[in-house]
DOMARMI-976349 format. One line per 5 residues: their letters; for each residue x, y, z of C-alpha. Coordinates in nm, 3 decimals, decimal comma, m for minus. Example, Ala and Ser with C-alpha at 12.3 -4.5 7.8 and 13.67 -1.06 7.14 Angstrom:
<rs>
AS> 1,230/m0,450/0,780 | 1,367/m0,106/0,714
</rs>
This chain:
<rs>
XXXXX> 7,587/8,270/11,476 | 7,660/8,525/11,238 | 7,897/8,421/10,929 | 8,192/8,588/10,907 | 8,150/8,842/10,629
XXXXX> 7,845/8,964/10,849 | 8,102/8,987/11,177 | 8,349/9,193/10,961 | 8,095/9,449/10,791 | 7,909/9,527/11,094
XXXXX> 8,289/9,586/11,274 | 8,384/9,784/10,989 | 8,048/9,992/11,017 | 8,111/10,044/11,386 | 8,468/10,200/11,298
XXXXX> 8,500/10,598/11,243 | 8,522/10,729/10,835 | 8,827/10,597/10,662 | 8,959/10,335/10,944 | 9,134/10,098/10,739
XXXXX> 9,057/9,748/10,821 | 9,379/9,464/10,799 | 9,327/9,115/10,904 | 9,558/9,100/11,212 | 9,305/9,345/11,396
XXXXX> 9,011/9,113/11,306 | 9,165/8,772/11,446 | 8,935/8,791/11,704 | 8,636/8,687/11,485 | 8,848/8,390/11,325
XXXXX> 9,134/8,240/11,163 | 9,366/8,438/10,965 | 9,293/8,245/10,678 | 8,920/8,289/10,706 | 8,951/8,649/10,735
XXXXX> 9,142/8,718/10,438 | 8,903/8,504/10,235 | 8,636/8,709/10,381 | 8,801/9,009/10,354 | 8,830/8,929/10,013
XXXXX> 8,492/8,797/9,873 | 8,404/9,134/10,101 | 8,615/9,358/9,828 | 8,467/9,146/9,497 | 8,150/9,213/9,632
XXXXX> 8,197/9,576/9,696 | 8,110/9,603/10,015 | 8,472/9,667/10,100 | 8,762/9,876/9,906 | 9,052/9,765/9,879
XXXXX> 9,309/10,040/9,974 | 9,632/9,884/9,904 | 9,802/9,463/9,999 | 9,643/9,332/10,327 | 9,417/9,707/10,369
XXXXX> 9,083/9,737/10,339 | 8,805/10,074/10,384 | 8,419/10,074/10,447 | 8,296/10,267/10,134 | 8,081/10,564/10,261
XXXXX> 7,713/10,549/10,182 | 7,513/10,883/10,140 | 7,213/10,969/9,937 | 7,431/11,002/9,662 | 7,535/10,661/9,680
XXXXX> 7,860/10,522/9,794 | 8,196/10,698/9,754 | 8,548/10,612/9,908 | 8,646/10,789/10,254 | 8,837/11,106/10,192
XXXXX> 9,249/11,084/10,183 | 9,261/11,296/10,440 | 9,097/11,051/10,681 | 9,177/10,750/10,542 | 9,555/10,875/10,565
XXXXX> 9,548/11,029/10,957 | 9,377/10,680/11,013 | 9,690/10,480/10,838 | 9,915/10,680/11,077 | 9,732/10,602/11,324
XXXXX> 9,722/10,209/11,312 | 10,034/10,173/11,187 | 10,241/10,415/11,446 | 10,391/10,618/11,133 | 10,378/10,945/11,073
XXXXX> 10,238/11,073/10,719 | 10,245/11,450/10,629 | 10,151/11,591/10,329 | 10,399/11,614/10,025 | 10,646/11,948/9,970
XXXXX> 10,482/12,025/9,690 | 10,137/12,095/9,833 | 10,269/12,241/10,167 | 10,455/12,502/9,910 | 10,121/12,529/9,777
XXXXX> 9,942/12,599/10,091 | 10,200/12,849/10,216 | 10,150/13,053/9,894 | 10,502/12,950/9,773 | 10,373/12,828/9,444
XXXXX> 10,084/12,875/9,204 | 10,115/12,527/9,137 | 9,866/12,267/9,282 | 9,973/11,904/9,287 | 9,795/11,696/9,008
XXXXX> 9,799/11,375/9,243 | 9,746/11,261/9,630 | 10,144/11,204/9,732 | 10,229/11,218/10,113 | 10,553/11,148/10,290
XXXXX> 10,552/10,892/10,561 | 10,828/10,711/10,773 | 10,694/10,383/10,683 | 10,746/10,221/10,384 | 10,703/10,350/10,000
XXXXX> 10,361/10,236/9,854 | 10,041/10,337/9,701 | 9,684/10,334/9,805 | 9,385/10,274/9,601 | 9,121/10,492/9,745
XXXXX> 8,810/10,458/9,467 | 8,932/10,514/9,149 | 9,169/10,782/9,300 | 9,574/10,707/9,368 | 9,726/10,788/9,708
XXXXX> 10,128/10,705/9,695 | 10,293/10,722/10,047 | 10,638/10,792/9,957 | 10,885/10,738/10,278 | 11,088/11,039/10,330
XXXXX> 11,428/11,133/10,533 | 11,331/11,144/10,933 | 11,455/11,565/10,820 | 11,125/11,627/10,637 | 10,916/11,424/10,902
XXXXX> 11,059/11,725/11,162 | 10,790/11,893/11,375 | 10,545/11,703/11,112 | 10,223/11,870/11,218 | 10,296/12,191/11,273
XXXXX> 10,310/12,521/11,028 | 10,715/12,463/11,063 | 10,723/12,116/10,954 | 10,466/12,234/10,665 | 10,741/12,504/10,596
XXXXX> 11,046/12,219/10,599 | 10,874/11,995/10,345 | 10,819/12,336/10,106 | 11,135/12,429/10,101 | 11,265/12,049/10,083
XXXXX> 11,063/12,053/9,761 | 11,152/12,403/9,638 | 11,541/12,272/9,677 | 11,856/12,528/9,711 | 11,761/12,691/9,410
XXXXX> 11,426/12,849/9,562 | 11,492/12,837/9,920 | 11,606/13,178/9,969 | 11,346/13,354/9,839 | 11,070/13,156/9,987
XXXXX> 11,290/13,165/10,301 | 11,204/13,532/10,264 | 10,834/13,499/10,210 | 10,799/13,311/10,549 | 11,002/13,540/10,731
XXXXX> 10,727/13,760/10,614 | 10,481/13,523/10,638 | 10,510/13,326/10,962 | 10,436/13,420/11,317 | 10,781/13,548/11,442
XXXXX> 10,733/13,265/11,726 | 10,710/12,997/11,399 | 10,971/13,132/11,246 | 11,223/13,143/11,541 | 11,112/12,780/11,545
XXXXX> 11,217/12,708/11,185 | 11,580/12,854/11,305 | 11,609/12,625/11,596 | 11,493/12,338/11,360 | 11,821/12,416/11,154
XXXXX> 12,068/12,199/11,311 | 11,857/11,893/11,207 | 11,809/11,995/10,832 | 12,073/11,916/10,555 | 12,396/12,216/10,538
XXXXX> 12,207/12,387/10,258 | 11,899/12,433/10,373 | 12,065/12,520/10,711 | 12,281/12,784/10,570 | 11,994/12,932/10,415
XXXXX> 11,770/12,981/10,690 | 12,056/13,098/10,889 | 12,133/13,407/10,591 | 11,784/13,489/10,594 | 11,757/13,482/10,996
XX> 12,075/13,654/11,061 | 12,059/13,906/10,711
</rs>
C-alpha cells in the first residue's frame, strides 16, 4: 500500500493549477491526525506550499523549475472550495477601469469569508472580508465599477462616475443605476446626479 505522503501528492497532482488542498477533503486516505502530519512533513519537504493555517498548494513544476500557482487561480480555486466569493480589491479594479495611474504594490482581494492572508511562494495574498455592498454583482464589469468607486470614496466618485458613464456600455451602466439602492446614500446619490444630470 502506498504511505500516505505518496496518497496525498499523487491526489494533489491529479487536482487542476492552484487547488488548494485542506485536510477535511483528504479524510478519505486517513485519519485527520495522519493527514495533517503528512500534510506537514509534505510542506518541510517542499513538495507542498503552505498557503495559509490548515491550506496547502502543489508547487508548479516547469523547465524552469518549480514556482507557486498564480493568485489568480489559486484565489478562484479558494472561492471555489470554500463557497465564498473573492473579487479583486478597489484599488486595482480603479486601476483596470483607467480610474487611476496607480497600480497596487500588493495582491489584496475582498472576500465574504473571513480576513486573512495567504502565503503563495514568497509572495503575500491578504483576503480582506468586505461589506456584502462591494461583493454586489462581483463578477461582472459593474461590480468591478462598485469596488472602484468604493475605493475612490465620495471625494472621487463623481468624476470617475463620469468617466464610466463615458466608459461603460450604456446597458452596464443602466446596471450600475439599478445597483444603487443596495450601495451606501453617498455613493447612491452620486450615481443618481451623474445618471439623472
Amino acid at each position: 500500500m502506498q504511505r500516505l505522503t505518496e496518497q496525498i501528492l499523487s491526489h494533489a497532482k491529479g487536482l487542476p493549477e492552484g487547488t488548494p488542498l485542506a485536510a477535511k477533503s483528504l479524510l478519505h486516505l486517513g485519519s485527520r491526525a495522519a493527514v495533517d502530519q503528512a500534510l506537514s512533513r509534505l510542506a518541510e519537504r517542499r513538495q507542498l506550499l503552505r498557503a495559509g493555517r490548515g491550506v496547502y498548494l502543489l508547487p508548479v513544476t516547469s523547465r524552469f523549475g518549480t514556482r507557486a500557482p498564480s493568485v489568480e487561480q489559486a484565489v478562484e480555486a479558494i472561492a471555489a472550495q470554500r463557497g465564498e466569493v473573492i473579487v479583486s480589491s478597489g484599488a486595482a479594479a480603479a486601476n483596470r477601469l483607467g480610474l487611476t495611474a496607480q497600480v497596487p504594490a500588493r495582491s489584496v482581494y475582498l472576500t465574504s469569508g473571513r480576513s486573512r492572508k495567504m502565503r503563495l511562494g514568497k509572495q503575500i495574498v491578504e483576503l480582506r472580508h468586505a461589506p456584502r455592498w462591494q461583493l454586489t454583482l462581483a463578477q461582472r464589469p459593474v461590480g468591478e465599477a462598485i469596488r472602484a468607486l468604493a475605493w475612490l470614496g465620495p471625494d472621487g466618485a463623481e468624476a470617475a462616475l463620469q468617466t464610466l458613464k463615458r466608459k461603460l456600455a450604456p446597458t452596464a451602466f443602466n446596471e450600475l443605476v439599478a445597483a444603487a439602492p443596495q450601495l451606501p446614500t453617498w455613493l447612491a446619490r452620486s450615481v443618481g446626479k451623474v445618471a439623472h444630470g
